[in-house]
Backbone bond lengths (Angstrom), bond angles and torsions (degrees), N, CA, C in turn:
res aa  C-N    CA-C-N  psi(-1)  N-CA   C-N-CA  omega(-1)  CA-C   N-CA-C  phi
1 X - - - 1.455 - - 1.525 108.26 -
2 X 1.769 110.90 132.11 1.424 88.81 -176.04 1.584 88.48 -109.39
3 X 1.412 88.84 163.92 1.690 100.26 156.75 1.473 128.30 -161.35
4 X 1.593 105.84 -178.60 2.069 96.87 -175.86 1.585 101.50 -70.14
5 X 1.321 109.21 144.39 1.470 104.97 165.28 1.270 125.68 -45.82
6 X 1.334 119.70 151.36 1.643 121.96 152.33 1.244 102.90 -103.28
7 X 2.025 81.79 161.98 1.698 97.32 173.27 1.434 98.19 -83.83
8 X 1.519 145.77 148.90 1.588 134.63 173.26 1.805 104.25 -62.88
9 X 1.581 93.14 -53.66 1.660 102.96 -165.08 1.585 108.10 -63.10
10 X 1.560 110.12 -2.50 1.576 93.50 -179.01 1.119 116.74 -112.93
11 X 1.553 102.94 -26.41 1.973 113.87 158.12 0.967 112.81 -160.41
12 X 1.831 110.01 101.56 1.388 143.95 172.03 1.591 89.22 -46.80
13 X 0.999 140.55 -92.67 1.796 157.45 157.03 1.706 83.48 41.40
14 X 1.703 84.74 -79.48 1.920 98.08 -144.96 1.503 99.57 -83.24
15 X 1.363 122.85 -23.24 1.682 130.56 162.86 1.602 93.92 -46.41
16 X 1.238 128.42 -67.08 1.502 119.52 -162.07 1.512 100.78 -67.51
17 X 1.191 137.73 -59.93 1.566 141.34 -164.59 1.042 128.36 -58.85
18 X 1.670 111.66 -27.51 1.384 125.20 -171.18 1.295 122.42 -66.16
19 X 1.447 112.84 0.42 1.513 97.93 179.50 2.062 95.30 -158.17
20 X 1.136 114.17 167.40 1.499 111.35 167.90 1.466 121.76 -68.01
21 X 1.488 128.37 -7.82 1.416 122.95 -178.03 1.738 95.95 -88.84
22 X 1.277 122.24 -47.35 1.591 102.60 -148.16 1.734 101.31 -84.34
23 X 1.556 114.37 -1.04 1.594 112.49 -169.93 1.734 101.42 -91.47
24 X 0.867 113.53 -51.95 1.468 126.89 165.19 1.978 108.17 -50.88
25 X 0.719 103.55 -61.44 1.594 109.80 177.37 1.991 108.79 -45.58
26 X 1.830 105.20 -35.65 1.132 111.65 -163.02 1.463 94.53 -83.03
27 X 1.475 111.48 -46.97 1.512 113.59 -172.51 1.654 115.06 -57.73
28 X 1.345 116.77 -36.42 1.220 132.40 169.34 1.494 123.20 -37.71
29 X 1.560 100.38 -51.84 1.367 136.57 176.44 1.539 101.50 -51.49
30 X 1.010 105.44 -82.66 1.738 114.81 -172.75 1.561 96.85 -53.72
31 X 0.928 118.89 -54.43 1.627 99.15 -162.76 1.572 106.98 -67.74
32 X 1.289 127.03 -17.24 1.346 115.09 164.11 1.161 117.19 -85.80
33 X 1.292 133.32 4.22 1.163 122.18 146.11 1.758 140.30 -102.98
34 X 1.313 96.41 15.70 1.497 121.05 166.31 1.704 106.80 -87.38
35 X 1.862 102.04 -42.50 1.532 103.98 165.58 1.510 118.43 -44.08
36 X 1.312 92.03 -72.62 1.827 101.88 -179.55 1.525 100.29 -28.90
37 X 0.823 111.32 -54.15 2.033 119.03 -140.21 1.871 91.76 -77.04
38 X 1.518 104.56 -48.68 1.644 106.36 173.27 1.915 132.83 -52.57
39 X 1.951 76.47 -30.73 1.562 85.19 -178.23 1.797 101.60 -90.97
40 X 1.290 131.72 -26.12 1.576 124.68 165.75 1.366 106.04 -60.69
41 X 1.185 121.28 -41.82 1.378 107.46 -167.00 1.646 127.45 -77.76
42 X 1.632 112.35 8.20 1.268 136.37 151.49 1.523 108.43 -75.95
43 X 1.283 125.32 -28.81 1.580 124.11 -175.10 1.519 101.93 -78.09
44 X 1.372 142.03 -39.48 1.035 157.56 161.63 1.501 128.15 -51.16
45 X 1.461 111.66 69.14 1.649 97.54 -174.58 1.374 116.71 -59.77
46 X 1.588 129.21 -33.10 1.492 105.33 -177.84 2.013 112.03 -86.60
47 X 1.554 102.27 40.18 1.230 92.52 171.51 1.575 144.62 -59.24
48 X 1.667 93.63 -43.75 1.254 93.90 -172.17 1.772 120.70 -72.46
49 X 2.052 97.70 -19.84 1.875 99.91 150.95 0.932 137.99 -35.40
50 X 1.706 111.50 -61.77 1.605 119.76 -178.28 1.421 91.76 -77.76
51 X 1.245 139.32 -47.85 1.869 96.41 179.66 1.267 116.00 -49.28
52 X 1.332 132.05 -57.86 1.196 138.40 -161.17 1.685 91.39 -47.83
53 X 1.384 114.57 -68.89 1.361 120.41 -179.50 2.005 129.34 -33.69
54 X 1.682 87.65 -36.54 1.613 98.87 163.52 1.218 118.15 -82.71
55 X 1.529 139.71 -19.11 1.266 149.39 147.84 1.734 119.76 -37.97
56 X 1.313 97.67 -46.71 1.267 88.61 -179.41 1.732 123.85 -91.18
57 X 1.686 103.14 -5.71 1.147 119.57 172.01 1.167 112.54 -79.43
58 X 1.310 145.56 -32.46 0.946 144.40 163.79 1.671 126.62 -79.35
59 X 1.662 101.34 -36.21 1.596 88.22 160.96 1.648 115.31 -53.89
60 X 1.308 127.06 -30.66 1.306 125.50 -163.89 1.604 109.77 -98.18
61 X 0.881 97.47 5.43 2.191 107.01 169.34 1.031 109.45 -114.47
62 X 1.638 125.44 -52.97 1.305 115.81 178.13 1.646 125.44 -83.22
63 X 1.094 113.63 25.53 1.593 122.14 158.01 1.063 136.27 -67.73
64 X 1.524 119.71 -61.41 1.584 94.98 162.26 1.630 103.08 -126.46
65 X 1.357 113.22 122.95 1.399 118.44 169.08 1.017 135.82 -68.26
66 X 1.552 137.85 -169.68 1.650 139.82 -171.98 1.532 82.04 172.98
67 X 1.524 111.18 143.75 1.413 123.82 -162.72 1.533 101.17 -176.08
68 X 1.737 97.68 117.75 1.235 97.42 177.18 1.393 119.24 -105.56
69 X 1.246 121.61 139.58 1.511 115.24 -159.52 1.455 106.84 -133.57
70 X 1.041 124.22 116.38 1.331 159.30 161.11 1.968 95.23 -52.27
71 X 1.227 138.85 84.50 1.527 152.84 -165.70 1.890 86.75 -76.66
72 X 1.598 137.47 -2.42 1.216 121.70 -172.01 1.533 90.07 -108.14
73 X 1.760 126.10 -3.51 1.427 125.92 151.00 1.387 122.02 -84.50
74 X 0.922 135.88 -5.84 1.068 132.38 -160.03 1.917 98.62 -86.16
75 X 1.580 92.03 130.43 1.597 117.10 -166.75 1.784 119.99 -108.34
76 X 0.995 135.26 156.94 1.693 141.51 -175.91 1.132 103.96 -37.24
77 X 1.815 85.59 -62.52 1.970 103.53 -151.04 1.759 97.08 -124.02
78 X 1.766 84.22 -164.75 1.436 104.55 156.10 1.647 122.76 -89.53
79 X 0.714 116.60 -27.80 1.439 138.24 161.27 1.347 96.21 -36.64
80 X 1.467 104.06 -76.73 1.627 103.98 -163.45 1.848 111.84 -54.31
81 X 1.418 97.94 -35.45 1.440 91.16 -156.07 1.745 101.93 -84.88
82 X 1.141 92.86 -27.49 2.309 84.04 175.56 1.629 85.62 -68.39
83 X 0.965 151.01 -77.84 1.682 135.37 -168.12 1.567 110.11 -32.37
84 X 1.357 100.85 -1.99 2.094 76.89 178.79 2.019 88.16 -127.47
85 X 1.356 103.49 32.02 1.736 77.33 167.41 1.322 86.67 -109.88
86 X 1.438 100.48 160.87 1.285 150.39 172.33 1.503 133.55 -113.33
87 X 1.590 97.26 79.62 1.571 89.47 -175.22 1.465 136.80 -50.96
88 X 1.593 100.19 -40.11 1.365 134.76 178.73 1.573 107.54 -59.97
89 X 1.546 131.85 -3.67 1.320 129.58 -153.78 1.678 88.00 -137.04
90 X 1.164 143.35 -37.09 1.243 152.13 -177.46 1.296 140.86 -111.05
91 X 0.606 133.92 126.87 2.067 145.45 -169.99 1.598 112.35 -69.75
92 X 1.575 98.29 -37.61 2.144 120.46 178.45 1.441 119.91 -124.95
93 X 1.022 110.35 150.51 1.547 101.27 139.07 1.732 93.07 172.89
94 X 1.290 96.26 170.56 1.283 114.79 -176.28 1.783 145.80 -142.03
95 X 0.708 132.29 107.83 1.850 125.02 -176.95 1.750 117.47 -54.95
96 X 0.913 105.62 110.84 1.704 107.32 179.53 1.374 116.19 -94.57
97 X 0.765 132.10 85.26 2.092 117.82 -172.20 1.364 94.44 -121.67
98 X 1.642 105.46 159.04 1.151 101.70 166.87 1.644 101.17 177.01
99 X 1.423 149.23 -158.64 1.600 105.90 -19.50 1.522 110.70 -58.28
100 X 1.466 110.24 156.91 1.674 108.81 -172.83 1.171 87.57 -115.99
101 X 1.484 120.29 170.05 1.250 149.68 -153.12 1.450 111.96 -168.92
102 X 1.583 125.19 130.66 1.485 128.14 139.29 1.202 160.50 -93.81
103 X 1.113 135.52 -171.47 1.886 118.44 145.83 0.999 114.23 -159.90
104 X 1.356 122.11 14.15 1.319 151.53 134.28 1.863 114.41 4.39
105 X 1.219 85.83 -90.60 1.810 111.78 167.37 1.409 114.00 -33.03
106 X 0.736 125.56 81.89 1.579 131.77 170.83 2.078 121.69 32.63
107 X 1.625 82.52 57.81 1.843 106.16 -164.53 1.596 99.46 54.33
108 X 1.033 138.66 58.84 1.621 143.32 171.36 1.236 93.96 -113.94
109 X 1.362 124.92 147.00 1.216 137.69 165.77 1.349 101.09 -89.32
110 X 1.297 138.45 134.78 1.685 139.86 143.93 1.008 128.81 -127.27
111 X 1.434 108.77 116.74 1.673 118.66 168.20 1.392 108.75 -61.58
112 X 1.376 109.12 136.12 2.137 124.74 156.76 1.878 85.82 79.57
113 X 1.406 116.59 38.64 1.616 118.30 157.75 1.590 87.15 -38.27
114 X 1.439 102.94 -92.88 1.276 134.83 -151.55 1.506 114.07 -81.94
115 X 1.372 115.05 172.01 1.435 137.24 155.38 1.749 101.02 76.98
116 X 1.485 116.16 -150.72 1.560 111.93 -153.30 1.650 96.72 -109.43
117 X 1.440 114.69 147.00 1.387 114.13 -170.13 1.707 117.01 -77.13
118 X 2.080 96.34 -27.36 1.331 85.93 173.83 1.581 98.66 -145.67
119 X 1.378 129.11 179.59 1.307 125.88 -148.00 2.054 82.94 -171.04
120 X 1.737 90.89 112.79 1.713 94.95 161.46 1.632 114.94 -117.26
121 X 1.197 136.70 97.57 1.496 139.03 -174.20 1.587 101.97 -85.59
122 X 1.088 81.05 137.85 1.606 106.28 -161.31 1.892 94.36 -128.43
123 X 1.462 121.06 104.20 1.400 130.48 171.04 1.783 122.21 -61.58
124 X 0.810 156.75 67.76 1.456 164.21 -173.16 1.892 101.90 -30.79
125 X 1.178 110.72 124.60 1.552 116.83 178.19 1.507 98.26 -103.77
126 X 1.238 106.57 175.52 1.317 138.77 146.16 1.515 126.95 -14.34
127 X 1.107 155.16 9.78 1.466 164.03 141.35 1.393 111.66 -152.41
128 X 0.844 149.07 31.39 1.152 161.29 146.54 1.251 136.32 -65.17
C-alpha cells in the first residue's frame, strides 16, 4: 500500500496505519507484552487477589465520571486520541467508549457490561 508520508509527532494514528509494516509491528508489540505480563503473573501467587482487588478499584472510580475538556483537544477518532497520550507527562488517564455490550454471561447478551454508568463533560473556556 502506498501512501503520502506522515509526520509521527503530528499523527502517531496514521504514522502507525499507513502502511502494512508499522500495524503488524504494533500488534506484535502488545501481544508481547500481554505475554510478559501473563507469564509474571504465574510468579506472583497472590495474583489473582490483587486483580480481583484492582477490579473492584476501578469498578468504584470509574462509575461516575466528571471530565474536563479543553474543546481545542478534541480529536476525529480513537486513533487520534491514544497518539496524544503521554505517559511520561501524566500520573492517569483513561479510554471511555461505550455503549458496551457482552456475551460473556452464559451466551446472554448485555448491554452497560462495562465502563462508567454516568459521565458529566464539562467544556473549559477562556480563563480557566
Amino acid at each position: 500500500m502506498s501512501a503520502q508520508p506522515v509526520d509521527p509527532a503530528a499523527n502517531a494514528s496514521l504514522f502507525i496505519l499507513q502502511d502494512n509494516i508499522h500495524q503488524p509491528m504494533h500488534d506484535r508489540f502488545l501481544w508481547t507484552i500481554r505475554q510478559h505480563r501473563d507469564h509474571q503473573a504465574t510468579a506472583i501467587p497472590e495474583w489473582e487477589e490483587l486483580r480481583e482487588l484492582a477490579s473492584k478499584i476501578k469498578e468504584h472510580t470509574l462509575t461516575h465520571l466528571v471530565v474536563l475538556l479543553d474543546p481545542e483537544q478534541v480529536v476525529a477518532d480513537t486513533h487520534d486520541a491514544y497518539a496524544r497520550v503521554r505517559l511520561d507527562q501524566t500520573a492517569y488517564g483513561c479510554f471511555m467508549m461505550g455503549p458496551s455490550a457482552t456475551g460473556d454471561i452464559e451466551a446472554t447478551l448485555v448491554h452497560g457490561a462495562q465502563g462508567s454508568r454516568s459521565l458529566n463533560l464539562f467544556f473549559l473556556g477562556e480563563g480557566l
